[in-house]
C-alpha positions in Angstrom: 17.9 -21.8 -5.2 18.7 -23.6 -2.3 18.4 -27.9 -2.3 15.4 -27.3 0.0 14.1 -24.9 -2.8 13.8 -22.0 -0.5 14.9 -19.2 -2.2 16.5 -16.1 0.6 14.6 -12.9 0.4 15.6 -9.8 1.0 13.5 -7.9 3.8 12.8 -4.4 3.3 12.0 -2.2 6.4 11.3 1.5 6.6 11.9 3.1 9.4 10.5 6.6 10.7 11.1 7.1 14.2 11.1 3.9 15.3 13.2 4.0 18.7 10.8 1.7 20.6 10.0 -1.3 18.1 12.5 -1.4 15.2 15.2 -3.6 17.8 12.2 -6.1 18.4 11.8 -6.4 14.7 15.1 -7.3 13.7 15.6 -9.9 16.7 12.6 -11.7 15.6 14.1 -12.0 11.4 17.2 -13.0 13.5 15.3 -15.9 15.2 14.3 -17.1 11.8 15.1 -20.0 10.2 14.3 -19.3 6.8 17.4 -18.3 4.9 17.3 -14.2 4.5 20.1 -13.0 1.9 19.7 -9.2 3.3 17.7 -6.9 5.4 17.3 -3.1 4.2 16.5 -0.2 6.4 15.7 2.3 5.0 15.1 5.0 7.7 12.6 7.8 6.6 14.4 10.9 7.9 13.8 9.6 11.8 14.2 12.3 14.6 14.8 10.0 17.1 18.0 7.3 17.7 16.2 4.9 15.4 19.4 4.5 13.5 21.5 3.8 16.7 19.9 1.1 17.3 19.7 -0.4 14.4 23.9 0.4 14.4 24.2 -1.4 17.9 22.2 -4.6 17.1 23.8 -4.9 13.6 27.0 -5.4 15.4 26.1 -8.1 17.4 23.7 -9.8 14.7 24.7 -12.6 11.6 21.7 -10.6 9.9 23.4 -9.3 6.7 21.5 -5.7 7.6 22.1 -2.6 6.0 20.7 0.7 6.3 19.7 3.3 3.6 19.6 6.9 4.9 17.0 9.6 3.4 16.8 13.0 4.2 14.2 14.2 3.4 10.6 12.4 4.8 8.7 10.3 2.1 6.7 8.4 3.5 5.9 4.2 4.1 5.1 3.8 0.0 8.1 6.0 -0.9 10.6 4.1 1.3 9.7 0.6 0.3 9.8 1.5 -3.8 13.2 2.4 -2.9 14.1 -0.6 -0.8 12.7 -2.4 -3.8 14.5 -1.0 -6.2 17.6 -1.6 -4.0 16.8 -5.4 -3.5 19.0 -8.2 -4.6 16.8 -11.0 -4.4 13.5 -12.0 -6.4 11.1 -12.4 -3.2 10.8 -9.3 -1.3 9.1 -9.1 1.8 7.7 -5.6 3.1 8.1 -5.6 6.7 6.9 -2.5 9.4 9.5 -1.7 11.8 7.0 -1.5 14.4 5.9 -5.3 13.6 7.5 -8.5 15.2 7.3 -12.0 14.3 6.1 -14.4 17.1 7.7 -18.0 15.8 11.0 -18.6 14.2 9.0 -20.1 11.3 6.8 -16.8 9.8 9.2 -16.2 6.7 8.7 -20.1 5.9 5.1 -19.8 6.3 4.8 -16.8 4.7 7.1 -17.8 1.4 5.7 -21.4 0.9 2.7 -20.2 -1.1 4.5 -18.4 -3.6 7.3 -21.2 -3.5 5.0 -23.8 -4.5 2.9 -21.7 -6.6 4.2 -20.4 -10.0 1.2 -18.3 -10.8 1.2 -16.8 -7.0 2.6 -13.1 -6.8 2.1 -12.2 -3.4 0.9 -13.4 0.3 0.0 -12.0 3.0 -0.2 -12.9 6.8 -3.1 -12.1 9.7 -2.2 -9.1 11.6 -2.5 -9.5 16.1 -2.0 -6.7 18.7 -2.0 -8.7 21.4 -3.8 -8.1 24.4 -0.4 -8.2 26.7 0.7 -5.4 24.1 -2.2 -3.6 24.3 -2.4 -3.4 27.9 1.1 -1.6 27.7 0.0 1.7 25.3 -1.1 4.7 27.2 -4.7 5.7 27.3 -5.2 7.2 23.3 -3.1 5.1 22.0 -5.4 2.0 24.2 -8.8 3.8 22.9 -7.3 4.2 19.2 -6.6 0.0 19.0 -9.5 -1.0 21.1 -11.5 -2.5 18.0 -8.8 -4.5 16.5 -6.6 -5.6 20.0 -6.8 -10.1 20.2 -8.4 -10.5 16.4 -6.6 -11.2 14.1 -7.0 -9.0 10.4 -6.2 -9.9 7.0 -4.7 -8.4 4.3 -1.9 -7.4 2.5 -0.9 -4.1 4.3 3.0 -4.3 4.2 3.3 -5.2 8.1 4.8 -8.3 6.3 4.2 -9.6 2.9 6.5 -11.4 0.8 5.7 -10.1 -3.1 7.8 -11.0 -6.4 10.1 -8.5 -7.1 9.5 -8.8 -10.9 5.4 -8.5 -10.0 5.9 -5.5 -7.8 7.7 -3.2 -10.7 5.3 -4.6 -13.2 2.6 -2.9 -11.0 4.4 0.0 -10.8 5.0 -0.2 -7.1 3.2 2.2 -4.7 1.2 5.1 -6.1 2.7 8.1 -4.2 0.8 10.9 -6.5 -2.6 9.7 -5.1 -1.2 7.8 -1.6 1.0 9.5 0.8 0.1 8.9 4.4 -2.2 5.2 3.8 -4.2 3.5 1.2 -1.5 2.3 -1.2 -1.4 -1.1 0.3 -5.0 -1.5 -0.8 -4.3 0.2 -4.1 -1.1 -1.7 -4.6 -3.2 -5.6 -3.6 -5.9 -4.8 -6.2 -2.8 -4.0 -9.3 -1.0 -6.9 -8.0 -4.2 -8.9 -8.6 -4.2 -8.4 -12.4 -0.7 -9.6 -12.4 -1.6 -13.5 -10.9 -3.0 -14.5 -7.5 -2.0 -12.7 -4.1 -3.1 -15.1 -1.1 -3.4 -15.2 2.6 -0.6 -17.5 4.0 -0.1 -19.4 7.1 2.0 -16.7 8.9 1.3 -14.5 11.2 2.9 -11.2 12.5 2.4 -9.1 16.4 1.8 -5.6 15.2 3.7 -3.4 18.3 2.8 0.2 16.7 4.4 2.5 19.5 5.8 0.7 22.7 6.3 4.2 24.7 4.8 6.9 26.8 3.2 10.0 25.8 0.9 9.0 22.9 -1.2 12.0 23.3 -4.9 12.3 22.4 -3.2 15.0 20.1 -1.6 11.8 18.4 -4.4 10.2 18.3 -6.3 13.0 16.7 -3.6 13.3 13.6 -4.1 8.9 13.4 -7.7 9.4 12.9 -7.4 12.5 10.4 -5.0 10.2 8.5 -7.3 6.9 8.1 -10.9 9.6 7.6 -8.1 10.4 4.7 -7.2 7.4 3.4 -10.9 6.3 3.1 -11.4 9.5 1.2 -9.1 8.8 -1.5 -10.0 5.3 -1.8 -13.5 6.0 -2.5 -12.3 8.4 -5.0 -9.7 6.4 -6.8 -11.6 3.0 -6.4 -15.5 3.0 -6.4 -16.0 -0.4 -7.2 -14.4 -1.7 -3.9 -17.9 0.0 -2.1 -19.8 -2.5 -3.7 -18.5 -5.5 -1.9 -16.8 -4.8 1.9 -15.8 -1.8 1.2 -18.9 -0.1 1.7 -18.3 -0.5 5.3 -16.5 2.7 5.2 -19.6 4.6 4.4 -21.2 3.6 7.7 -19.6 6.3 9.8 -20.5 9.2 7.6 -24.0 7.8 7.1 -24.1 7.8 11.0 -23.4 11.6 11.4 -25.6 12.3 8.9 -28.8 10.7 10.2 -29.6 13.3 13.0 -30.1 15.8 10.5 -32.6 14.2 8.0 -36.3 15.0 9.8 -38.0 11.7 9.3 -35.0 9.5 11.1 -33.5 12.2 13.7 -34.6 10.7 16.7 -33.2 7.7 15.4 -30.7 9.0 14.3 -29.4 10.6 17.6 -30.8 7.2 20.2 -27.8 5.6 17.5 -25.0 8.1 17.9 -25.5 7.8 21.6 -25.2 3.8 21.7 -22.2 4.2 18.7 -20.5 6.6 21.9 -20.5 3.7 24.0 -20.1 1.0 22.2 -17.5 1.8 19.5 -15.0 1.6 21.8 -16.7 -0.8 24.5 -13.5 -2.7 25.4 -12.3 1.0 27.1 -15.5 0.6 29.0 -15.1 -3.0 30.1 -11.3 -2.9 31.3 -10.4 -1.9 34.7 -7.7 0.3 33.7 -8.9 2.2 31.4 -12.6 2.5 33.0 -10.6 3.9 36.4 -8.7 6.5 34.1 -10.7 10.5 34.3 -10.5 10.6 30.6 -13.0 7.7 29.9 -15.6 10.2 31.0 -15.2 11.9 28.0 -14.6 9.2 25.5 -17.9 8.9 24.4 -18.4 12.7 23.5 -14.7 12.3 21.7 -16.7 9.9 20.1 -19.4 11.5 18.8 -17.7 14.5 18.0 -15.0 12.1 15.9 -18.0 10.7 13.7 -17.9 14.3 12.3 -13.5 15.0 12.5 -13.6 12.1 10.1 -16.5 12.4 7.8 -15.0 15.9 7.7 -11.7 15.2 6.8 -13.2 12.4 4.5 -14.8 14.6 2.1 -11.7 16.8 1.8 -9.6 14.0 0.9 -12.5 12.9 -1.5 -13.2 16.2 -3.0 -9.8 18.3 -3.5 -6.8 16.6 -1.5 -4.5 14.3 -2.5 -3.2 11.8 0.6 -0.3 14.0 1.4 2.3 13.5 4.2 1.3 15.9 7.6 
């Protein structure tokens, strides 16, 4: 260690297509000024010039970076086992490539609980898009963040956690036979819980998701198949969680449901139509997005989504495991 006792982690980053954010993550790690002993890429068979890029700014960056090439797509929970594994340092921290880090002191923040804190295995930050962000996606991609854009969410869901790299492989890592496409952060938080305590830090990270044009509602069609997904195996490989906050889940299915049942239809239906509006009420109440055609169709897209994703729900409850699509 260090005199200062700050021990340099290595940062692991998967990468899949990542043209449009992956340059703004690495210059905010650069900015740090937190020690970092190595940052791996690992790009996830990206279609795009992802890995030019990352080429160009590692030749004008001090950041020891270092890029690990797959072929053949595996997915976020695939990529960072294998950055992992690949690690040289005992504190790892999972990092998105479409995530950037607004303050040179995020990696300090985020390390100090598990630096001070022997029993500590993991901590996590609070997760922003930020409204300037926001402003920049294209209409889907706007409607698809419109719930979460300017507050902040908790949680460890590998946008940027630091975790002990002993801790991690004595959880196993990420489940990839149950969790392809989402949910293995969550599954991964409760294991890592058995282990010693996994805590919310201090730091906090801008999520960026997709900085270009053409998100199409097609995209955001395959982004809501992929969470109605992830929900479904999550119910089916950990009940318990419904009990507590979890149960929040079911309030969407519940919703397309009541319509049907005789004694609450009418209820049922005066709901779906205020859930149209105001599920996505920021699209409503911004001047750009209530000038664009396609808000006059948002709030059937959002009725007729209450059933996409109870659909897709139940199939990834009933017979499919979270696969890569």
């Amino acid at each position: 260690m260090n005199k200062d006792n700050r021990e340099p982690v290595s940062i692991v980053m998967p990468m899949r297509n990542a043209t449009t954010t992956v340059g703004k993550a690495l210059a905010s790690l650069e900015k740090q000024t937190y020690p970092v002993k190595e940052v791996i890429v690992v790009n996830d068979a990206s279609e795009d010039d992802s890995c030019d890029v990352v080429s160009n700014f590692t030749k004008k960056s001090k950041l020891p970076i270092r890029i690990i090439m797959r072929k053949k797509r595996g997915g976020p929970g695939s990529t960072f086992n294998l950055g992992v594994k690949n690690a040289k340092s005992p504190l790892v921290i999972l990092m998105h490539s479409d995530c950037s880090l607004p303050t040179n002191r995020e990696i300090e923040k985020l390390t100090k609980p598990i630096r001070r804190r022997p029993n500590v295995v993991a901590s996590f930050p609070t997760i922003y898009i930020l409204e300037k962000v926001w402003k920049t996606y294209d209409f889907w991609e706007k409607c698809f963040f419109s719930r979460e854009v300017g507050r902040g969410v908790s949680g460890l869901a590998t946008k940027f956690d630091c975790i002990r790299k002993d801790a991690y492989q004595k959880a196993g890592g990420f489940d990839m036979e149950n969790f392809g496409v989402g949910g293995e952060d969550a599954d991964l938080h409760g294991r890592l819980k058995k282990i010693g305590k996994v805590i919310l830090s201090q730091a906090r990270v801008t999520h960026l998701h997709y900085l270009g044009e053409g998100f199409s509602f097609r995209d955001f069609l395959r982004k809501k198949r992929q969470y109605a997904m992830i929900y479904g195996r999550l119910i089916r490989k950990k009940p318990q969680s419904f009990l507590g906050k979890g149960i929040i889940l079911l309030v969407k299915p519940t919703l397309a449901i009541l319509p049907f049942l005789p004694v609450v239809s009418m209820l049922g239906i005066a709901l779906i139509i205020l859930y149209s509006f105001f599920y996505t009420k920021r699209m409503f109440t911004t001047k750009s997005t209530l000038m664009d055609p396609k808000i006059l169709i948002l709030p059937f897209v959002n009725i007729l989504l209450l059933y996409y994703e109870a659909f897709w729900t139940i199939v990834s409850f009933l017979f499919g495991k979270n696969k890569l699509g």
